[in-house]
N, C-alpha and C positions, 0 to 999 in steps of 0.2 A: 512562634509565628515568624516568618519568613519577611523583611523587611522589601517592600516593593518596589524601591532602589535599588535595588541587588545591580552590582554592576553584570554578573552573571545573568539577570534574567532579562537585562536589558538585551543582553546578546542573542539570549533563545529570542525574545520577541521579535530582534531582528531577522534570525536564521527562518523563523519560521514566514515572518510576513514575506520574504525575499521568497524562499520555494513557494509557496503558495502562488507570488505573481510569477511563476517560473511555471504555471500549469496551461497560463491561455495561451501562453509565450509559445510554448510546445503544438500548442492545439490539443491540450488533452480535457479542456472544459471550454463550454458555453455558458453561457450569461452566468448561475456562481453553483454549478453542477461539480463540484470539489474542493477537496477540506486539506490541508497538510498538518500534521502535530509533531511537536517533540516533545521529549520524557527527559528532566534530567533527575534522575534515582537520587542523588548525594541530597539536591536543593529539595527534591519532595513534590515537583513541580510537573502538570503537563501544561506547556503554552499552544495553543490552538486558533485557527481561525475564528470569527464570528461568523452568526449563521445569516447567512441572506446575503449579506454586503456585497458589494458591486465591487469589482477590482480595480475600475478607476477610481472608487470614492473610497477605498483604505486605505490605513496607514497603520505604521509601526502599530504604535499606542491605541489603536483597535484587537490587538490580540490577545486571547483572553487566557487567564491562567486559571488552571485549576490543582486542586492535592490527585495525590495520587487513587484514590477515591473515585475521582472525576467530578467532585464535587469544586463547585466557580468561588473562587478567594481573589479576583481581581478582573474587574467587568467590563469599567470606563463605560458604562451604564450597558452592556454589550452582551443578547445570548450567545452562548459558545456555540460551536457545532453540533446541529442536531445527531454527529454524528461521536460525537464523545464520548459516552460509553463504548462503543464498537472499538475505539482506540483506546480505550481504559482496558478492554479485555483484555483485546491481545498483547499487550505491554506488560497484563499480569501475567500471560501464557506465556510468552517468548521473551525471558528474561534479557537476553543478547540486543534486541533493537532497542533502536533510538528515535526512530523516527517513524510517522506511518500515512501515508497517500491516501486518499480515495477520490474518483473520479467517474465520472461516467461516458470516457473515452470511447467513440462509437464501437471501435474492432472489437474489443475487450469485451462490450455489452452488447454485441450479437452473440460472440459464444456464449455469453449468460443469460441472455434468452432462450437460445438453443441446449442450453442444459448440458454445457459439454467439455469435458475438459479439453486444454489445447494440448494438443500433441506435439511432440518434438522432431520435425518433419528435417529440420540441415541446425549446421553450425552456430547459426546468426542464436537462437533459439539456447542451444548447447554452451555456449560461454555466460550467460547469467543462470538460466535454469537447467536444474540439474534431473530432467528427464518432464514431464508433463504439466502443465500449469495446470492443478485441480481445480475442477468446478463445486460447492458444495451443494448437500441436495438440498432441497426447499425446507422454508420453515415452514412450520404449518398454524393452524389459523388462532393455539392458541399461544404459542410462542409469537406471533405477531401482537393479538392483544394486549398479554399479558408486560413485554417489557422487550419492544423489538430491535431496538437499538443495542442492549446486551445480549440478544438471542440470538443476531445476524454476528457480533464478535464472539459467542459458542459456538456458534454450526462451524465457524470456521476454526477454531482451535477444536473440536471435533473430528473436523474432516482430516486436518494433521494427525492428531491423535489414533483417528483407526487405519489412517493410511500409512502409517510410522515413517512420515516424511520430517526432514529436518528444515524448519522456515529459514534459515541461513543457506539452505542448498538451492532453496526453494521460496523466492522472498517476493510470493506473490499469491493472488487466489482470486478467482470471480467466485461470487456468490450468486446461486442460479437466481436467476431471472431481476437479478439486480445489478450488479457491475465490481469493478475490479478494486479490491487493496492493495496494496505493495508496502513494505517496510524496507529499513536500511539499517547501518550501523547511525549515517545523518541525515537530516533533513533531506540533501542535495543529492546523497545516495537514493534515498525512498523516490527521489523524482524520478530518476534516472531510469530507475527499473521499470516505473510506472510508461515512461516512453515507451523502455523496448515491450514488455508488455504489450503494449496496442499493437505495436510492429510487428512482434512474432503472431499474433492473433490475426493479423491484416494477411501476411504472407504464409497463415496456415489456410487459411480460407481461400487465396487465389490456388495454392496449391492443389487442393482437392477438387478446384474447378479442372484440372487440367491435367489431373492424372489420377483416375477411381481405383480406390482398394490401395489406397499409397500405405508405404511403410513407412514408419518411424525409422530416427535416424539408429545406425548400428549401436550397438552398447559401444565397443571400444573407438567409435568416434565421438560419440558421447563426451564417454570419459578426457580421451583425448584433451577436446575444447574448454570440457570446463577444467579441467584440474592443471591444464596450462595456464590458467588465470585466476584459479581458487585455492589450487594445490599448497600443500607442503613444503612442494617445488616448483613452483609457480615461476615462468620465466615471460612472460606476455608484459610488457609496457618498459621502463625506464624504472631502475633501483632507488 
């Protein structure tokens, strides 16, 4: 059993309450329309929001810890996210993350209204995702019943699965008719994506206001973009 001193989980609990208030900060939530979690594999641990809480009215020591499981081992009398399971999924699917967003950012949750993945229309797009932010198809009515919270983090390890996309290339997804996840290697990475996320969604939509039957950006600018910054040989930013 995992001692709840841990000077290490005291740090996830920090990392995580700090992204979390780093989501109204952005404008990617309203009143408490998103969750942030980290995974630390070695300690056994996901630290998580609690469900409902007001951003003004939390703190550190509101953040809730669970096993890997996603079962609750530290509460401070507090539900976790109702979105916990969904980030217990994909934590089991995507060995590589650390961290995992979810929001109901407007840009983001019109294309997943609209049922649609976003397309990679320029550059801005092309330096985090590596070609289309997939939408996944709807769950259906007994996969909501039966256990919807792990059924919404399948369709989405799913949807990677039959699209043989890599979530490292691709560290993001809307879920039709619900809203968007993003993941990182940290807490502060998962934000981050979560931002451009809405942005590239926001400026693929004005796009197609303003030029019908548009193309997607070239493959070898594509590539270009991203692998200037994701690459091998990566030469974008300061060593």
């Amino acid at each position: 059993m995992i001692s709840l001193d841990n000077k290490r989980l005291v740090e996830l609990k920090k990392e995580v309450f700090e992204a979390n208030m780093a989501l109204p900060e952005a404008g990617l939530v309203k009143l408490t329309w998103g969750n942030v979690s980290v995974i630390d594999r070695l300690l056994g641990v996901i630290v998580i929001k609690p469900s409902g809480v007001a951003y003004d009215k939390m703190k550190v020591e509101d953040m809730v810890v669970a096993n890997l499981a996603g079962i609750p081992i530290e509460t401070n009398g507090l539900t976790p996210s109702s979105d916990l399971l969904t980030h217990t999924t994909l934590y089991q699917a995507f060995p590589n993350i650390g961290a995992v967003v979810h929001t109901h950012s407007k840009w983001a949750v019109a294309w997943a209204q609209a049922k649609r993945d976003i397309p990679a229309y320029g550059t801005t797009h092309a330096d985090t995702f590596y070609g289309r932010v997939p939408c996944t198809r709807e769950l259906t009515d007994s996969e909501v019943s039966a256990d919807y919270e792990r059924e919404t983090g399948n369709v989405i390890v799913s949807t990677f699965t039959e699209r043989r996309l890599d979530p490292e290339a691709t560290p993001g997804v809307i879920v039709s008719s619900h809203g968007p996840f993003t993941w990182g290697k940290t807490a502060k990475q998962a934000v981050e994506h979560s931002l451009i996320l809405d942005e590239v969604a926001d400026m693929a939509f004005v796009s197609e206001q303003l030029a019908h039957n548009l193309s997607s950006i070239p493959s070898f600018l594509l590539n270009k973009h991203y692998y200037r910054k994701h690459g091998e040989n990566a030469y974008y930013g300061q060593k």
